[in-house]
C-alpha positions in Angstrom: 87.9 100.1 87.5 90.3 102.6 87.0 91.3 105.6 84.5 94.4 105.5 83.6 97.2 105.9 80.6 100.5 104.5 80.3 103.1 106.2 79.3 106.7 105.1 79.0 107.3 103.1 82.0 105.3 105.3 84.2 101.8 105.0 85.4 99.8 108.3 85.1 96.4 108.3 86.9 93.9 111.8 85.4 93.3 114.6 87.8 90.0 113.2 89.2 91.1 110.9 91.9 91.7 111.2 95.8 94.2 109.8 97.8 92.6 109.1 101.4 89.8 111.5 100.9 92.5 114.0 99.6 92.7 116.0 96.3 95.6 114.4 94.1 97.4 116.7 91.7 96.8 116.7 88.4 99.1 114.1 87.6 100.4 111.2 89.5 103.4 108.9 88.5 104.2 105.7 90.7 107.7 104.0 89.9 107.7 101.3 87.3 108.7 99.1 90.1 106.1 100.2 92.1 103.5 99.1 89.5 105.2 95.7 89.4 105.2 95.2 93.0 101.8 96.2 93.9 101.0 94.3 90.4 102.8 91.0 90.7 103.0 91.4 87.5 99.3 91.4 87.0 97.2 94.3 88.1 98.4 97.9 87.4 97.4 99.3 90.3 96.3 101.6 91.9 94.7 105.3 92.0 90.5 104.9 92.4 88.9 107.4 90.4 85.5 108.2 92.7 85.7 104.3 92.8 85.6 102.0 96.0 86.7 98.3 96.2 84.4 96.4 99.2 82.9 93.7 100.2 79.8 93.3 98.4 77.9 91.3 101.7 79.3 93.9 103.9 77.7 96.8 101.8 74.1 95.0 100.6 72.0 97.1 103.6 73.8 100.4 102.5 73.2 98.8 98.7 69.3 98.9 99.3 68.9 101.7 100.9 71.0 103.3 97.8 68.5 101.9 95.3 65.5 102.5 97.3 66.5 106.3 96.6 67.2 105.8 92.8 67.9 102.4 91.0 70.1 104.2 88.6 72.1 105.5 91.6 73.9 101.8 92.8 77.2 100.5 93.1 78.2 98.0 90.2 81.2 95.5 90.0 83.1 96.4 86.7 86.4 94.6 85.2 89.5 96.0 86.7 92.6 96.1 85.2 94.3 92.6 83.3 97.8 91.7 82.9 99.2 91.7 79.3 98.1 88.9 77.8 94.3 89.9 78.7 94.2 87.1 81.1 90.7 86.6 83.0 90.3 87.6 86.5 90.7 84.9 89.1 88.6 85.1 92.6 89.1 82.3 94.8 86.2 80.0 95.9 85.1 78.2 98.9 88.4 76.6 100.8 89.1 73.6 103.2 89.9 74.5 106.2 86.6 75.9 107.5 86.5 79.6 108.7 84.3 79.7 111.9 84.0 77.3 114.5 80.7 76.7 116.5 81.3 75.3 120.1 78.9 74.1 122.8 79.8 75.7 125.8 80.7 72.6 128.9 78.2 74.5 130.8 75.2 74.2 128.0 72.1 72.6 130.3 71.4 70.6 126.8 74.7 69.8 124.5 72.3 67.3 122.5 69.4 69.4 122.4 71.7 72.0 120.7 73.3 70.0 118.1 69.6 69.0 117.2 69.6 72.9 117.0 72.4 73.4 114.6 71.4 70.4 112.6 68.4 71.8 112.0 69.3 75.1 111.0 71.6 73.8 108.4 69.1 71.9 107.1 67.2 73.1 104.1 64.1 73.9 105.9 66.7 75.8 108.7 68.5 77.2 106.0 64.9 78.7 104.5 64.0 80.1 108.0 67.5 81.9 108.4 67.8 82.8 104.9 63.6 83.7 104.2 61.8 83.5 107.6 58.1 81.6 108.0 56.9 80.8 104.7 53.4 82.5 103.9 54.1 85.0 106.6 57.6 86.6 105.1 57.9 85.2 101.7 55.7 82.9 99.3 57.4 80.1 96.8 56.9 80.9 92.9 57.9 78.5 90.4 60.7 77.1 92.9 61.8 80.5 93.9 61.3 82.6 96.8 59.2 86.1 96.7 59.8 88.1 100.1 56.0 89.7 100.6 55.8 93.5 99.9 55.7 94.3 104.1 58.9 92.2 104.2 60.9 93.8 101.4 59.8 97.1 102.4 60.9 96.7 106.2 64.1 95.2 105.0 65.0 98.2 102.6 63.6 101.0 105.0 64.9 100.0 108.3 67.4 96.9 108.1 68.0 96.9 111.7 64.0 96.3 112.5 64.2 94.0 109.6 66.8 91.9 112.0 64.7 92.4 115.3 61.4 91.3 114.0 62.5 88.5 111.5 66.1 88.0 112.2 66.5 86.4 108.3 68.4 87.3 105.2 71.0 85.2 106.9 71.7 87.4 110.3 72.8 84.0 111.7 75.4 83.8 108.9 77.8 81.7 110.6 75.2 78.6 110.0 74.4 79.7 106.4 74.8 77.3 103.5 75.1 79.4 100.5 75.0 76.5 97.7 72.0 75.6 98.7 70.4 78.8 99.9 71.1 79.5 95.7 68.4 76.7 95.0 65.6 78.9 96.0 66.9 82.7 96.9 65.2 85.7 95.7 65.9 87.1 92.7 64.5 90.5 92.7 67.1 92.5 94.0 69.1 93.3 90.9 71.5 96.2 92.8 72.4 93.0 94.6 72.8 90.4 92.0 74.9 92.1 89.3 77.5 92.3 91.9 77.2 89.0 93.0 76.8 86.8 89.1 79.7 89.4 88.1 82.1 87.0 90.1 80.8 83.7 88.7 83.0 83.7 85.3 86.0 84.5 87.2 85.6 82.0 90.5 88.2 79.4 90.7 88.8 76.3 92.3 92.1 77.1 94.7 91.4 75.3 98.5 94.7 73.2 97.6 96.6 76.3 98.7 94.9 76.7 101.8 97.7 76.3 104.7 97.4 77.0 108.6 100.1 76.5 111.0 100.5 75.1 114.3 100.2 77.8 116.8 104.3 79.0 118.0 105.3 76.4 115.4 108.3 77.5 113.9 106.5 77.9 110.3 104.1 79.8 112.7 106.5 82.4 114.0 107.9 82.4 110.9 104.6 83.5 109.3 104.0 86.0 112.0 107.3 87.8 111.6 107.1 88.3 108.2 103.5 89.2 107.9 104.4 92.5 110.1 107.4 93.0 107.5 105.0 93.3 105.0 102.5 95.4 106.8 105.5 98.3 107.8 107.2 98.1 105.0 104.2 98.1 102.0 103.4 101.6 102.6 107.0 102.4 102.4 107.7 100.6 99.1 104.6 101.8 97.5 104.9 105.4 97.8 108.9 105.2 97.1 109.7 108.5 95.8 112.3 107.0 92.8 112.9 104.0 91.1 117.0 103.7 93.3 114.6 104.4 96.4 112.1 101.5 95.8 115.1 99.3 94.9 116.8 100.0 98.0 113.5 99.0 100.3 113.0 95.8 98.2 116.8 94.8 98.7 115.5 95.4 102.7 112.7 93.9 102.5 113.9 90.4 100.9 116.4 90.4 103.1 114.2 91.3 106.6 112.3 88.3 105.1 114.6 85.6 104.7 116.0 86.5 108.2 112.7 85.8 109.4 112.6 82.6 108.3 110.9 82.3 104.9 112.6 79.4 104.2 110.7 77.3 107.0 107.8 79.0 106.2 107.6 78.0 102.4 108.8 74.3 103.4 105.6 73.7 105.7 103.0 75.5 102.9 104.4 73.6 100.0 104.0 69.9 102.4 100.5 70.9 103.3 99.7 72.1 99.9 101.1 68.7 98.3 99.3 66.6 101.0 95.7 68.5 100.4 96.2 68.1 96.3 96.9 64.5 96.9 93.8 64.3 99.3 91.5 65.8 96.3 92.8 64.0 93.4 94.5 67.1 92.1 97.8 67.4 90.4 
């Protein structure tokens, strides 16, 4: 993902990068420190040489329109840098605690009439007419897989936002979309789209036992608020430290602003929810 050498306990990046759409000199050196901190100890971050880290959902329509032009011409997802033992990437799946939540308003002339709705929808034969539209009309099953009809495909890679109008599929309703099932059946002949998503699959891990929330104004809660804004002045701050005493200095503030903030309470209520949801799933 990114060109660079090491040398000593400096990080050089070569003189074909940009730093927020700005020319960086010919050489570049962060802190050792730096590297560990934006690193964990992991990733040696962090210069992108004419490279872009997205989301790959959020960029499919600009994807197709990009290979629709030239096939050659696509964005790929490539191996970034490992830690020093070579370890395997690590990409956090699906979690526990939901993301979204759908709500039937008190004024709804028919609450039971839209839970038959949503049922539906995120049933397999809903989750084909969000995900495909109306068989035989937008897409044809071959051999247990879908094939979007040529008008389909070529409204959907031409003009996306027509695509959404006329058909409303390819999962515009995506807070109803089941994605493990969905894979059953998908399309598979989009391969600007696929190699980005099947690059993830080696590396997808199981982590939903981590996944914490805290009672709103609950002291873990203001806790976690505090100290998220820590982080978000003073990251900036530590990565572009000008020396190694410099970026000490910040980290000694920045432990410090943390603990103040109450870490402590913080870390107590994550490690008693984490414990309770590996207990829950069987997990050690």
């Amino acid at each position: 993902m990114y060109r660079h050498i090491q040398c000593g306990n400096r990080f050089i990046a070569n003189n074909k990068f940009r730093i927020h759409g700005k020319s960086a000199p010919d050489s570049y050196a962060l802190p050792a420190a730096t590297i560990q901190f934006m690193g964990i100890r992991a990733y040696k971050p962090l210069i992108q040489s004419h490279h872009m880290l997205y989301q790959r959902t959020d960029m499919a329509e600009q994807q197709r329109v990009l290979a629709a032009k030239d096939p050659n011409h696509v964005y790929i997802a490539v191996d970034g840098p490992r830690n020093a033992a070579g370890d395997p990437h690590t990409l956090p799946g699906s979690g526990i605690n939901g993301w979204t939540v759908t709500l039937i308003s008190k004024n709804c002339a028919d609450p039971e009439g839209a839970i038959r709705l949503m049922s539906f929808l995120m049933s397999e034969e809903g989750q084909k007419l969000i995900m495909l539209g109306i068989e035989g009309e937008h897409y044809t099953m071959e051999n247990g897989r879908a094939v979007l009809t040529p008008e389909t495909r070529k409204l959907m890679t031409e003009d996306y936002p027509a695509y959404v109008r006329q058909i409303g599929a390819n999962d515009s309703y995506w807070m109803l979309q089941d994605n493990l099932m969905q894979a059953q059946w998908k399309p598979l002949d989009e391969p600007e789209l696929l190699q980005m998503e099947q690059w993830t699959y080696p590396y997808v891990c199981y982590t939903a036992q981590y996944d914490t929330n805290f009672v709103l104004e609950s002291p873990a809660d203001i806790a976690e608020k505090k100290i998220s804004a820590i982080h978000g002045q003073m990251l900036p701050q530590l990565l572009l430290a000008p020396t190694e005493e410099a970026f000490e200095t910040l980290w000694a503030e920045y432990v410090k602003a943390r603990e103040e903030s109450g870490l402590a309470v913080m870390l107590q209520e994550q490690t008693r929810q984490m414990t309770a949801a590996k207990e829950k799933l069987g997990l050690e």
